[in-house]
Biopython code that builds the backbone (N, CA, C, O; Angstrom):
import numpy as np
from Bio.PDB.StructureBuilder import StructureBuilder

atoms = [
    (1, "UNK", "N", (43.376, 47.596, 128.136)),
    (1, "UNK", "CA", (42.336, 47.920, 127.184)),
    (1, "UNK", "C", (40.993, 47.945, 127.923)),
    (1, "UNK", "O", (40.592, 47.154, 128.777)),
    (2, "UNK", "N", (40.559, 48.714, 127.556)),
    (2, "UNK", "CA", (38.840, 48.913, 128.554)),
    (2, "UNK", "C", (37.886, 48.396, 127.289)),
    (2, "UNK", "O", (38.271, 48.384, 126.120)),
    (3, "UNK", "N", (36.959, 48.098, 127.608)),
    (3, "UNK", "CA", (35.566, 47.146, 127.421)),
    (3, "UNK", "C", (35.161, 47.953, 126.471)),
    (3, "UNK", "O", (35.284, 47.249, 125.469)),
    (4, "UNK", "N", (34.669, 49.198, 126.054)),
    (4, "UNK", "CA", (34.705, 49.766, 125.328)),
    (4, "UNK", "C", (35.347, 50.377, 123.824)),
    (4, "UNK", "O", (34.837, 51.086, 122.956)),
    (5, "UNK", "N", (36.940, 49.642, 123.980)),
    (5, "UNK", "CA", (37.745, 50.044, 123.047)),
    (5, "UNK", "C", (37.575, 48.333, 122.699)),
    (5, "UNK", "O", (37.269, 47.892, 121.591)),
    (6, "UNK", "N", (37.798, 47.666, 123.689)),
    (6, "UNK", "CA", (37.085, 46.164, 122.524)),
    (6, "UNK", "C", (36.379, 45.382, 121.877)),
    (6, "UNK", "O", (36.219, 44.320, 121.275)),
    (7, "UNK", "N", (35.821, 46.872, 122.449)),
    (7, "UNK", "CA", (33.954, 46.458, 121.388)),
    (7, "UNK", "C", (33.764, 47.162, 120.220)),
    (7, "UNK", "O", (32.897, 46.751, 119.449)),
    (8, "UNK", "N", (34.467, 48.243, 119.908)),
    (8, "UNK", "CA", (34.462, 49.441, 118.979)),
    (8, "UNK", "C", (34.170, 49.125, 117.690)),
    (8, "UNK", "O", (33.513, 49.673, 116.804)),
    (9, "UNK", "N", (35.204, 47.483, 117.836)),
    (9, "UNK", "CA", (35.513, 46.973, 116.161)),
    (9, "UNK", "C", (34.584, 46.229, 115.591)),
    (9, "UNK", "O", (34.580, 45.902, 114.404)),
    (10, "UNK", "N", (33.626, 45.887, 116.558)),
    (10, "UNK", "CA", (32.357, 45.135, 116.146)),
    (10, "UNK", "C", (31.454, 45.054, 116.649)),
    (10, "UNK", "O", (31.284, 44.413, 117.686)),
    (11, "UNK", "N", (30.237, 45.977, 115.772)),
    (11, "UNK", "CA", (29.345, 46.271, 115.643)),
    (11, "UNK", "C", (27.906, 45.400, 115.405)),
    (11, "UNK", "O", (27.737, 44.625, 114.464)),
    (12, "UNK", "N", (27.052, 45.651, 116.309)),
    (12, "UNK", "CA", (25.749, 44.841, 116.883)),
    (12, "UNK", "C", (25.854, 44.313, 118.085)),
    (12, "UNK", "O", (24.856, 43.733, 118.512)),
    (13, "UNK", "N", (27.068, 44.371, 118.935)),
    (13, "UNK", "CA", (26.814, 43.890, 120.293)),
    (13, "UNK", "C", (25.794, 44.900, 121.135)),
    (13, "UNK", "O", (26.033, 46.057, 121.482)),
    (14, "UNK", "N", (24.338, 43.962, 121.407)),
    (14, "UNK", "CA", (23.147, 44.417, 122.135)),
    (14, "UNK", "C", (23.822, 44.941, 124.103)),
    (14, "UNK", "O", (23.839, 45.938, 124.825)),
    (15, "UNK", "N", (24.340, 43.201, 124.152)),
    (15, "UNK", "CA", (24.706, 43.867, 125.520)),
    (15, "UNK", "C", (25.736, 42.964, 126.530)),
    (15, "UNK", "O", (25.944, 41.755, 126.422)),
    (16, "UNK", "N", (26.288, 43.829, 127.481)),
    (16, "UNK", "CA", (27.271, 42.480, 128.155)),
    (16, "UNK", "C", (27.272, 42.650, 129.425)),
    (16, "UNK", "O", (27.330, 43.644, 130.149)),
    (17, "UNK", "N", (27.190, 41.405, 129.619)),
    (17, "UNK", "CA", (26.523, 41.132, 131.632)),
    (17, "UNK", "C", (28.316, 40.234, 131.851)),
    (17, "UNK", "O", (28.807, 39.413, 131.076)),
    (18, "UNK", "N", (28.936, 40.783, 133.174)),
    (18, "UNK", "CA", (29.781, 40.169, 133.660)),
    (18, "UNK", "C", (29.709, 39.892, 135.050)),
    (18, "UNK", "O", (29.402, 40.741, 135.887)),
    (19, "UNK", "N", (30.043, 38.488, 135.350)),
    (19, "UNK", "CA", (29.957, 37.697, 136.514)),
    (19, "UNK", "C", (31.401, 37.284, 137.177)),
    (19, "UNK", "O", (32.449, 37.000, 136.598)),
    (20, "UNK", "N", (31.085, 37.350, 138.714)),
    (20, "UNK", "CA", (31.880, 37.005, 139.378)),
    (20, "UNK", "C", (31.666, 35.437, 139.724)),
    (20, "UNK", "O", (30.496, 35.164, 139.993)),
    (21, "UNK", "N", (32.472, 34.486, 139.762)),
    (21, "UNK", "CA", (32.503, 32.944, 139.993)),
    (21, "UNK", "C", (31.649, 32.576, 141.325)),
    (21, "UNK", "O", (31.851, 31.635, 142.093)),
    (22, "UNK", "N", (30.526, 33.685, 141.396)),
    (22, "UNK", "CA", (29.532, 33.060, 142.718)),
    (22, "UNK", "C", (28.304, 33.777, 141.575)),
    (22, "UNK", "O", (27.328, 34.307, 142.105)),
    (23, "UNK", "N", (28.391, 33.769, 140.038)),
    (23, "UNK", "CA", (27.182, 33.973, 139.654)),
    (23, "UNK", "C", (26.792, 35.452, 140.262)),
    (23, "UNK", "O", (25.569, 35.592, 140.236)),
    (24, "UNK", "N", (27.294, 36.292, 140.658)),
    (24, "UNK", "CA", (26.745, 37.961, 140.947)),
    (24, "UNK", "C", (26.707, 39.071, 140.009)),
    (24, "UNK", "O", (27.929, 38.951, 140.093)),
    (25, "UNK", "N", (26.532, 39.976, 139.248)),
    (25, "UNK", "CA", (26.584, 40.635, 138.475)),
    (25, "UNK", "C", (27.693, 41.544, 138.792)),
    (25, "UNK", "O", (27.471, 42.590, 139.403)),
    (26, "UNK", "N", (29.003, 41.173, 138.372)),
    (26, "UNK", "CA", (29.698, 43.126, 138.396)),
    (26, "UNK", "C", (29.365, 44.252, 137.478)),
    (26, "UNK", "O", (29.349, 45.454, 137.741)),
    (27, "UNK", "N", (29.063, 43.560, 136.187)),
    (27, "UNK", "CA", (29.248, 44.846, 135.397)),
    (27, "UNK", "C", (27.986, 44.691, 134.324)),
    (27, "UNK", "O", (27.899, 43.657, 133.662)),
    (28, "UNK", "N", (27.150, 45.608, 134.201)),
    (28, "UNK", "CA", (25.999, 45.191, 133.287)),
    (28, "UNK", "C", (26.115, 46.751, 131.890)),
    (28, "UNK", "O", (25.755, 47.902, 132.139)),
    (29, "UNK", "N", (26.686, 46.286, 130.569)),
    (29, "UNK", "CA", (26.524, 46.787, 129.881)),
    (29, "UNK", "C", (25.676, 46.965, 128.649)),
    (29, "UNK", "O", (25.077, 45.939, 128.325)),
    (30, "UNK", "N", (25.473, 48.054, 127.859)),
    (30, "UNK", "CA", (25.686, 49.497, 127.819)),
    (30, "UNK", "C", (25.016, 50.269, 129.467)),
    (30, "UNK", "O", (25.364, 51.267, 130.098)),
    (31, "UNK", "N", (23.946, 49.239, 129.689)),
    (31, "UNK", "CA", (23.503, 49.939, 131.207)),
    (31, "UNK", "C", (22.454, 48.889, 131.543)),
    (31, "UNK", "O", (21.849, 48.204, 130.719)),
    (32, "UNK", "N", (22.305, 48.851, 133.024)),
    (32, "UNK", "CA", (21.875, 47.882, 133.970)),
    (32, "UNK", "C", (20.428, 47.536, 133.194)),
    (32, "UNK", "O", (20.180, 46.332, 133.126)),
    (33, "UNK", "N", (19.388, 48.498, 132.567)),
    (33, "UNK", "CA", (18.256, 48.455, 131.783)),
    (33, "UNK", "C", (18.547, 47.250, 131.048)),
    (33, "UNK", "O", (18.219, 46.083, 131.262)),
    (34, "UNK", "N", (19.418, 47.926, 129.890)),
    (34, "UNK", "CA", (19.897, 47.267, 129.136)),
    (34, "UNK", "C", (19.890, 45.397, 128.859)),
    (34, "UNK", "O", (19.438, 44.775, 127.897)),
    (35, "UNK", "N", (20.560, 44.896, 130.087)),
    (35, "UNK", "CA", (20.894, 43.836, 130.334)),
    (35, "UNK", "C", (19.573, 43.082, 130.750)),
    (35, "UNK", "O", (19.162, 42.026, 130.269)),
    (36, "UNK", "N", (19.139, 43.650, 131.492)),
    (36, "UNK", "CA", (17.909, 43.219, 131.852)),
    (36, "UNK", "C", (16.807, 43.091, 131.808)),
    (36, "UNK", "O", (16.068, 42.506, 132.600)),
    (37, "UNK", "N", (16.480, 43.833, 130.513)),
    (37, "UNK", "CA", (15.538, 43.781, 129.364)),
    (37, "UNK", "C", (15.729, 42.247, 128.545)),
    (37, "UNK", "O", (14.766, 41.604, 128.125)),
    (38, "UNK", "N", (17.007, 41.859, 128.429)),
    (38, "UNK", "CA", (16.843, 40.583, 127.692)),
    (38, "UNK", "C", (17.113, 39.905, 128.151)),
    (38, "UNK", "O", (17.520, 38.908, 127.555)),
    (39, "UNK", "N", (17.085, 39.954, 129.531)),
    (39, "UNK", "CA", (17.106, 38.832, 130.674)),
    (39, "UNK", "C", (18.115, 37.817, 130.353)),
    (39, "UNK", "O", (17.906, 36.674, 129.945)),
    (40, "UNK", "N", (19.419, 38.479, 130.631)),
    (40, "UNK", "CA", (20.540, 37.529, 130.016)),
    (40, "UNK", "C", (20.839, 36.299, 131.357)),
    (40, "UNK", "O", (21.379, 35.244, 131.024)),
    (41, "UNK", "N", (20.444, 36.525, 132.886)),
    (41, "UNK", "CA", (20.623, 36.345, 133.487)),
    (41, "UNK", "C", (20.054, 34.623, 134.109)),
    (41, "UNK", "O", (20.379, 33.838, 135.001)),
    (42, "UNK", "N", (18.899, 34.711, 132.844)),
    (42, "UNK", "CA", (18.230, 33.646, 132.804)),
    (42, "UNK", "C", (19.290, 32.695, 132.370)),
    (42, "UNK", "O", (19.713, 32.019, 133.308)),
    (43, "UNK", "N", (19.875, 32.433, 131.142)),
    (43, "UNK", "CA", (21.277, 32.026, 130.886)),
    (43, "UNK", "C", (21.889, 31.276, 131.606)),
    (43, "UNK", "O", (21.952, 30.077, 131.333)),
    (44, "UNK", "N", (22.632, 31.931, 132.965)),
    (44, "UNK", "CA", (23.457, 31.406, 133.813)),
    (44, "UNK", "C", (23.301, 29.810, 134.167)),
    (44, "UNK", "O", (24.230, 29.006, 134.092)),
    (45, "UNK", "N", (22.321, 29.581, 134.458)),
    (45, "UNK", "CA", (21.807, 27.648, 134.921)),
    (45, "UNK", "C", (22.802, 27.183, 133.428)),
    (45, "UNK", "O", (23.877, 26.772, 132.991)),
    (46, "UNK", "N", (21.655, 27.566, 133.188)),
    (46, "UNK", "CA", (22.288, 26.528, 131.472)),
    (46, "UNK", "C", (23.751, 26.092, 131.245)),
    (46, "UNK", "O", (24.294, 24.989, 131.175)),
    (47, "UNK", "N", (24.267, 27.593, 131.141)),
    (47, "UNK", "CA", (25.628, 27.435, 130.976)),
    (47, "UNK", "C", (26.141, 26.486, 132.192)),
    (47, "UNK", "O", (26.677, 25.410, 131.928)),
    (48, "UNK", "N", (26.000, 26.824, 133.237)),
    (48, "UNK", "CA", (26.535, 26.303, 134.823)),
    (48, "UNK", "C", (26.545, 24.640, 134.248)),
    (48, "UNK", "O", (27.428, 23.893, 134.667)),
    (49, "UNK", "N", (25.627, 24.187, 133.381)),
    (49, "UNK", "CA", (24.631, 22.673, 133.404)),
    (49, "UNK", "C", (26.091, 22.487, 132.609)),
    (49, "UNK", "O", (27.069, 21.786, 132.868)),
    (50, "UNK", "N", (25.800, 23.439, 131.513)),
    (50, "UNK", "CA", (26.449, 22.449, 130.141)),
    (50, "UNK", "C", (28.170, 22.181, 130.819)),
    (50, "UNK", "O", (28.708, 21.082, 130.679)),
    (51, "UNK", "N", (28.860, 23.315, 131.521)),
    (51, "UNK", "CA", (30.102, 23.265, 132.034)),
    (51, "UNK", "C", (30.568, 21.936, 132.671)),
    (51, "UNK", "O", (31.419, 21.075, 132.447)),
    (52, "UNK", "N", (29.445, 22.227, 133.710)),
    (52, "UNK", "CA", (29.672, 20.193, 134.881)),
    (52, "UNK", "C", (29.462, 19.381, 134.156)),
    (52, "UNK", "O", (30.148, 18.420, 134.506)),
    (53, "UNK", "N", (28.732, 19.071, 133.039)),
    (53, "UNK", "CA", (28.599, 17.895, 132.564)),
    (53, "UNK", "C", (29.923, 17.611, 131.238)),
    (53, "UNK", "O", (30.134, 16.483, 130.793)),
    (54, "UNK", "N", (30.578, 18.666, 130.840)),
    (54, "UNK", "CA", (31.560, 18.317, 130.226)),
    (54, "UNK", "C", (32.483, 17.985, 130.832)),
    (54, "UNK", "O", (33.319, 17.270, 130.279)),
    (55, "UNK", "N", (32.642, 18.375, 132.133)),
    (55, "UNK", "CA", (33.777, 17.756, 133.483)),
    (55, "UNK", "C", (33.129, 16.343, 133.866)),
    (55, "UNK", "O", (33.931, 15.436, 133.647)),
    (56, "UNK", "N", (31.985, 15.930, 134.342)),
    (56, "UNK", "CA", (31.830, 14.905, 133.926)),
    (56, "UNK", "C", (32.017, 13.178, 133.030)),
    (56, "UNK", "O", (32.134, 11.968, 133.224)),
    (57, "UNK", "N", (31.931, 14.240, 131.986)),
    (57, "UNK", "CA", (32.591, 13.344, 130.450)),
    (57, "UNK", "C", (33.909, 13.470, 130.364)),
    (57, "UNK", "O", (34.395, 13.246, 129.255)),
    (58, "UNK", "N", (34.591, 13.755, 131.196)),
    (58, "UNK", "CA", (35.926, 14.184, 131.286)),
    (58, "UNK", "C", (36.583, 14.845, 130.024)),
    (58, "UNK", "O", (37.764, 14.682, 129.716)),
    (59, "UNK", "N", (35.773, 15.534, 129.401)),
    (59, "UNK", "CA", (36.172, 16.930, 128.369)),
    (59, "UNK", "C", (37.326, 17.922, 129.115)),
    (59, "UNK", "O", (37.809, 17.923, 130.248)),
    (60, "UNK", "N", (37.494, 18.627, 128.111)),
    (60, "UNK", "CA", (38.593, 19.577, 129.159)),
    (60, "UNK", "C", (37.369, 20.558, 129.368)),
    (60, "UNK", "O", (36.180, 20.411, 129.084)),
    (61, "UNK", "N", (38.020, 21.559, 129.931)),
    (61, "UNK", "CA", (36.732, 22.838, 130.901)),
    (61, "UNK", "C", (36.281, 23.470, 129.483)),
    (61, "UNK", "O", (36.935, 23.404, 128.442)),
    (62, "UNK", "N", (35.226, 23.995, 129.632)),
    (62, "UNK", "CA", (34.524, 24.623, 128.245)),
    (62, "UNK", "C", (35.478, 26.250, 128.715)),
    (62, "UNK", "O", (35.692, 26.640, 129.863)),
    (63, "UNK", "N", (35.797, 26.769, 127.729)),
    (63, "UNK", "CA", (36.026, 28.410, 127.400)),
    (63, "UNK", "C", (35.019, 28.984, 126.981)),
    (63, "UNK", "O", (34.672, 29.811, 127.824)),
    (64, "UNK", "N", (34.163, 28.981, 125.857)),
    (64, "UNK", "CA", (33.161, 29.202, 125.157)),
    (64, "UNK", "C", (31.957, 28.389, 124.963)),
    (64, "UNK", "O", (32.124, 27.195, 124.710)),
    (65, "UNK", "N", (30.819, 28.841, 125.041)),
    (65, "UNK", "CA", (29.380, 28.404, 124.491)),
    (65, "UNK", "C", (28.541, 29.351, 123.879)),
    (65, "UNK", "O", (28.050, 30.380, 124.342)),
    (66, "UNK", "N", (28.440, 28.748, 122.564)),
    (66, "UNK", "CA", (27.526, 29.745, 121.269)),
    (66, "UNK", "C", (26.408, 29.171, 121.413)),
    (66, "UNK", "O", (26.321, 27.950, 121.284)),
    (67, "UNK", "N", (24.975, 30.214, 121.809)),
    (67, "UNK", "CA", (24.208, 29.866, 121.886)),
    (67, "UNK", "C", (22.921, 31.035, 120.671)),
    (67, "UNK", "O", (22.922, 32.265, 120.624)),
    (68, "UNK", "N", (22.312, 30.397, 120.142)),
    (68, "UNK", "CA", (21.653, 31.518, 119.695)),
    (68, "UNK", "C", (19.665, 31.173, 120.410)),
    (68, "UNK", "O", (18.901, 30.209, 120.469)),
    (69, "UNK", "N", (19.643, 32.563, 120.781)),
    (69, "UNK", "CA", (18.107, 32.608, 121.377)),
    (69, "UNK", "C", (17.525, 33.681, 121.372)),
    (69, "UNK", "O", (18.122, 34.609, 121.917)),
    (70, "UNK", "N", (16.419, 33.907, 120.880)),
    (70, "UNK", "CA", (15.592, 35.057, 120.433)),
    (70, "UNK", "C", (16.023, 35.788, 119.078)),
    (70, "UNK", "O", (15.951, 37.014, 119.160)),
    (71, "UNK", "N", (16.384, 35.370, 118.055)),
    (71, "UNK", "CA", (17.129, 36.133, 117.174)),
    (71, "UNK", "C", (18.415, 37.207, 117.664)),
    (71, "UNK", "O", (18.688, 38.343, 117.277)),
    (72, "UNK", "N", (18.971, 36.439, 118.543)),
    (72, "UNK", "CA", (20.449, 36.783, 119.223)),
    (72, "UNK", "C", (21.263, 35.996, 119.136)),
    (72, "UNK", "O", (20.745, 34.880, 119.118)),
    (73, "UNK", "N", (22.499, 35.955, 119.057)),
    (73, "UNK", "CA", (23.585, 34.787, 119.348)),
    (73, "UNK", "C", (24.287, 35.039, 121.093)),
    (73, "UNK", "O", (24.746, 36.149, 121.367)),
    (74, "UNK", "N", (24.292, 34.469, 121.631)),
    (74, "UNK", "CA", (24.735, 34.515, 123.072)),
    (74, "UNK", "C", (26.110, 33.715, 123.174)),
    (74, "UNK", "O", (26.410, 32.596, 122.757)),
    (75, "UNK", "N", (26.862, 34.701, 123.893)),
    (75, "UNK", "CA", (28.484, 33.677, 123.949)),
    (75, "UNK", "C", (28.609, 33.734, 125.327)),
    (75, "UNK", "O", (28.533, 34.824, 125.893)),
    (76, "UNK", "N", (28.737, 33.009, 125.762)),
    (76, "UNK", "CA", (29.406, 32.934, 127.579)),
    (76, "UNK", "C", (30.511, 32.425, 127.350)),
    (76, "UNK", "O", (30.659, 31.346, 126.776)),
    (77, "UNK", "N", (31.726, 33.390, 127.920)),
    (77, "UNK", "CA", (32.955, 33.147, 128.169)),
    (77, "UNK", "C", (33.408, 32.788, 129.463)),
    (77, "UNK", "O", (33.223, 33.589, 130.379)),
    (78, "UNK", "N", (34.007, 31.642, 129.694)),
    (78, "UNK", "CA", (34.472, 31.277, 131.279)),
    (78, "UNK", "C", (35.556, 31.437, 131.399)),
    (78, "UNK", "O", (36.349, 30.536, 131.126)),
    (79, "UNK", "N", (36.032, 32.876, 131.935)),
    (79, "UNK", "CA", (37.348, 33.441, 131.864)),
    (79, "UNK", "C", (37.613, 33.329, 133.417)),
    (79, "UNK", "O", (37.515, 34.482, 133.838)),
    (80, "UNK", "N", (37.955, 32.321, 134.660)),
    (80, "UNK", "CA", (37.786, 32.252, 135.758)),
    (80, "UNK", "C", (39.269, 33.599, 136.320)),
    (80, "UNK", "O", (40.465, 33.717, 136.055)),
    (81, "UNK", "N", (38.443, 34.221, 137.024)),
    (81, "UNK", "CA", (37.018, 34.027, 137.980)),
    (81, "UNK", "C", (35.684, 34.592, 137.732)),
    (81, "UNK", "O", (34.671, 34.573, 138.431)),
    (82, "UNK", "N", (35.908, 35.077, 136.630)),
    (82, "UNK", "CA", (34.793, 35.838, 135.858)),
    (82, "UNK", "C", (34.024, 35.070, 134.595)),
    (82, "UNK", "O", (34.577, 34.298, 133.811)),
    (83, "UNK", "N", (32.746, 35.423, 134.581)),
    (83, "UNK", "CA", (32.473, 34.619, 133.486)),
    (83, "UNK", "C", (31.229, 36.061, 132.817)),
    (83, "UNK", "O", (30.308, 36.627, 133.407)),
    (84, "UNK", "N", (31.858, 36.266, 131.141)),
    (84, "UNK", "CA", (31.568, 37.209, 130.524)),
    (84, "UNK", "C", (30.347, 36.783, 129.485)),
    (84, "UNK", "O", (30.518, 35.835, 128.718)),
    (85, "UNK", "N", (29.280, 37.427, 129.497)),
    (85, "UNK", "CA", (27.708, 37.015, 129.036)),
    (85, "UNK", "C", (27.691, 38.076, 127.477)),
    (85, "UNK", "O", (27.720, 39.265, 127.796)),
    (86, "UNK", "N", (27.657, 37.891, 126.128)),
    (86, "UNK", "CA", (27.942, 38.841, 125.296)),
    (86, "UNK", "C", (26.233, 38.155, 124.673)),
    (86, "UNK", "O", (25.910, 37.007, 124.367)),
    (87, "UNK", "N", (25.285, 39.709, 124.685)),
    (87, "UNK", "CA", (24.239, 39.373, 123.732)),
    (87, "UNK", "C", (24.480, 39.795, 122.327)),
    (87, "UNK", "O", (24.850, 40.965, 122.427)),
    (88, "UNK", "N", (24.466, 39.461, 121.053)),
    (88, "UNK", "CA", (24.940, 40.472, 119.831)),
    (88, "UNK", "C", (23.514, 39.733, 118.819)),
    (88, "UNK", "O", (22.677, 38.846, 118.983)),
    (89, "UNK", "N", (23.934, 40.845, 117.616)),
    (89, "UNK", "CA", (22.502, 40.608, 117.084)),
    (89, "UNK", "C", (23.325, 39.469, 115.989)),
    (89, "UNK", "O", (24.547, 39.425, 115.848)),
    (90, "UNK", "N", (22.393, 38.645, 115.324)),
    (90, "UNK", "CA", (22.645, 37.416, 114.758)),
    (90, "UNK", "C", (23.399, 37.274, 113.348)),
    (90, "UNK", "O", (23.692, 36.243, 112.743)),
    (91, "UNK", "N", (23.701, 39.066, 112.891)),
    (91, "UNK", "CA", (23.934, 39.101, 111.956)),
    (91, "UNK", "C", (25.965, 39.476, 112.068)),
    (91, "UNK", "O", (26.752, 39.579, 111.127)),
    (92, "UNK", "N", (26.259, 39.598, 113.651)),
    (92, "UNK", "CA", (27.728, 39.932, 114.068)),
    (92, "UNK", "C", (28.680, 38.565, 114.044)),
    (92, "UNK", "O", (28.409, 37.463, 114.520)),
    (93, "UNK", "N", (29.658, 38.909, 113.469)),
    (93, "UNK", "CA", (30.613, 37.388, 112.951)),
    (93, "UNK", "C", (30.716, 36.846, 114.453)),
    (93, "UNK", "O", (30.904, 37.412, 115.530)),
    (94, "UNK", "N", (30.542, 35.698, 114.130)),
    (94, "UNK", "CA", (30.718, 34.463, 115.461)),
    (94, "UNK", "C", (32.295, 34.861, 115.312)),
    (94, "UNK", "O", (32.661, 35.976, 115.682)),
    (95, "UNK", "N", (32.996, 34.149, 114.894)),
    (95, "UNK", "CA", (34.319, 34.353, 114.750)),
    (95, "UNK", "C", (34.570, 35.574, 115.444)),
    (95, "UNK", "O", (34.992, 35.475, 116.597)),
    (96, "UNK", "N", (34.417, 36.531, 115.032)),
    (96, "UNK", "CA", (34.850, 37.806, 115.675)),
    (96, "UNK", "C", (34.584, 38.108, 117.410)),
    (96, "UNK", "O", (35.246, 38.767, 118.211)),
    (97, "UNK", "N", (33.276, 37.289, 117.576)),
    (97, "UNK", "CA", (33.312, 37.618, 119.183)),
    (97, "UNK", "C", (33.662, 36.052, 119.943)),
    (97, "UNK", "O", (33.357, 35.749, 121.096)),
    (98, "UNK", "N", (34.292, 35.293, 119.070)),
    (98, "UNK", "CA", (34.843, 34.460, 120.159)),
    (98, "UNK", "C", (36.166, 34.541, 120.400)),
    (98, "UNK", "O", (36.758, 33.867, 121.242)),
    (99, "UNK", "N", (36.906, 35.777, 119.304)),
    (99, "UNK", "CA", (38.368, 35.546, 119.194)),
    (99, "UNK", "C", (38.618, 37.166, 120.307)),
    (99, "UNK", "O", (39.628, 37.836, 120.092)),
    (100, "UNK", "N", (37.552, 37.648, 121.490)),
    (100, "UNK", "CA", (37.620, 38.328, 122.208)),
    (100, "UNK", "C", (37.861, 37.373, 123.345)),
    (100, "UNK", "O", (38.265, 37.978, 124.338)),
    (101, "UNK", "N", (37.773, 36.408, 123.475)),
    (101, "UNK", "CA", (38.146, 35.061, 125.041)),
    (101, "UNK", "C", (39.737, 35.503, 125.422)),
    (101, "UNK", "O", (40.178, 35.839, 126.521)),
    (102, "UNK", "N", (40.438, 35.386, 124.135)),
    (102, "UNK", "CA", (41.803, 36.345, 124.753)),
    (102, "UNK", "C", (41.871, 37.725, 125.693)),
    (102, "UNK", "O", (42.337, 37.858, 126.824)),
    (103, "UNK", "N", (41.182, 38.787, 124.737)),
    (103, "UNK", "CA", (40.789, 39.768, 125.657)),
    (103, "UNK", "C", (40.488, 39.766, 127.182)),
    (103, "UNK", "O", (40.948, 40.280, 128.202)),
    (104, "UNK", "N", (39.459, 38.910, 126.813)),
    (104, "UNK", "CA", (39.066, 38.509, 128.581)),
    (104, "UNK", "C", (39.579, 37.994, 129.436)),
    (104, "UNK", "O", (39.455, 38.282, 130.626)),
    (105, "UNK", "N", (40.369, 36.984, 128.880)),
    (105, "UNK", "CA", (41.538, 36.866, 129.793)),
    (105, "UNK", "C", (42.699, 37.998, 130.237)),
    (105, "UNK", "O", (42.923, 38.151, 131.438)),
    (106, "UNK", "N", (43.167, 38.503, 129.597)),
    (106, "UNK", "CA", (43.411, 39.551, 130.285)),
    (106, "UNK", "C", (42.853, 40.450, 131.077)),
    (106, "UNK", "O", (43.155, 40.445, 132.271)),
    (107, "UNK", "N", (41.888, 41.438, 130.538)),
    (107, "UNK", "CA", (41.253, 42.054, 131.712)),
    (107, "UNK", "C", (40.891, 41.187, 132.895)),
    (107, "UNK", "O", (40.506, 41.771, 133.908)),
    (108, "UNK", "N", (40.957, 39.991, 132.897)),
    (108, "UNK", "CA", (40.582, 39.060, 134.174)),
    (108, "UNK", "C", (41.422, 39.392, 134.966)),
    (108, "UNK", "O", (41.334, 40.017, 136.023)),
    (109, "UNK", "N", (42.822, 38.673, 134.081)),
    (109, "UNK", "CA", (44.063, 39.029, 135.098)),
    (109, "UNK", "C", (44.433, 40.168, 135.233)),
    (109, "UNK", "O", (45.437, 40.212, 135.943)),
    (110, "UNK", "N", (43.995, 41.435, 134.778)),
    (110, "UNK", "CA", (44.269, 42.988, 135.072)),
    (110, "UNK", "C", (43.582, 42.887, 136.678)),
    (110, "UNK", "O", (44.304, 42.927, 137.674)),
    (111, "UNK", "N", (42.267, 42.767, 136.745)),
    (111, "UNK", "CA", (41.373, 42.774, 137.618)),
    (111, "UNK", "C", (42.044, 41.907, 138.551)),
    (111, "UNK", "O", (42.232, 42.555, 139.581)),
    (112, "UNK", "N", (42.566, 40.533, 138.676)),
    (112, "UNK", "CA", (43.268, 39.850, 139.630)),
    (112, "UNK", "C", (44.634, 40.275, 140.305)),
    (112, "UNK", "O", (45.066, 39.781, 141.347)),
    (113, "UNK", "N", (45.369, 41.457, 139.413)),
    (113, "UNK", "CA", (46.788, 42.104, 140.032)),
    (113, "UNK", "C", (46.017, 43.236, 140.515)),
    (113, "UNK", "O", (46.706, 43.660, 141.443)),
    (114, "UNK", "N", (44.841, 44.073, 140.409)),
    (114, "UNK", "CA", (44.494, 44.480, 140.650)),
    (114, "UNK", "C", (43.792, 44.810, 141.951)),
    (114, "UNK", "O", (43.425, 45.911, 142.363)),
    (115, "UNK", "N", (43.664, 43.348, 142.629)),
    (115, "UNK", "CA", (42.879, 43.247, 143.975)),
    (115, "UNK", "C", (44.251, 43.313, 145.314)),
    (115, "UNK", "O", (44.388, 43.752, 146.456)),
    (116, "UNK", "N", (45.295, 42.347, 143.966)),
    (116, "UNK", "CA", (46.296, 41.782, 145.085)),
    (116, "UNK", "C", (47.086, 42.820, 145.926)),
    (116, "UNK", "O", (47.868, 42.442, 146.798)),
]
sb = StructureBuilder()
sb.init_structure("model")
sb.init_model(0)
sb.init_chain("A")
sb.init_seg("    ")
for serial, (resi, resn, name, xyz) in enumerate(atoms, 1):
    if name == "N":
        sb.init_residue(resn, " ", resi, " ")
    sb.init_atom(name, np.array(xyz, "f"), 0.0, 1.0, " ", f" {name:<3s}", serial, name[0])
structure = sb.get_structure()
């Protein structure tokens, strides 16, 4: 399934920044502008913070963090080795874009048989 056909079904996603597990940008959607107009990139610390410190507390590893900022809701998915940045506008079902973490796991592992 491509990134596009799993976004189709829900409507208001602003934009999606995807990372490689050294924090680099692979993929910046609808387009590189895009992403970087709402400076999703700023993000990354935070999430990085909140992750170690739940390993810390000896939590299990976070999958998801709902964050809402600027009249946006922000989801970072830690789909290793990738970690997927979704901006959507505040009015798009939470539910609906966290029950895409499946998705992402797959295309992860598409992308991982993919290298091998």
């Amino acid at each position: 399934m491509t990134l596009p056909q799993l976004f189709a079904h829900i409507d208001g996603i602003e934009a999606v920044l995807i990372l490689d597990k050294d924090g680099t940008p692979v993929l910046k959607l609808p387009t590189s502008e895009a992403v970087d107009q709402l400076d999703l990139q700023t993000i990354i610390p935070s999430a990085q913070t909140l992750q170690d410190q739940s390993q810390r507390m000896n939590l299990k590893k976070l999958k998801t963090v709902v964050t809402y900022w600027s009249a946006r809701q922000i989801i970072t998915y830690n789909v290793p080795p990738l970690v997927f940045i979704i901006a959507a506008d505040t009015n798009v079902n939470t539910g609906a874009l966290l029950n895409l973490y499946n998705d992402f796991q797959a295309i992860a592992s598409e992308d991982l048989a993919n290298k091998v």
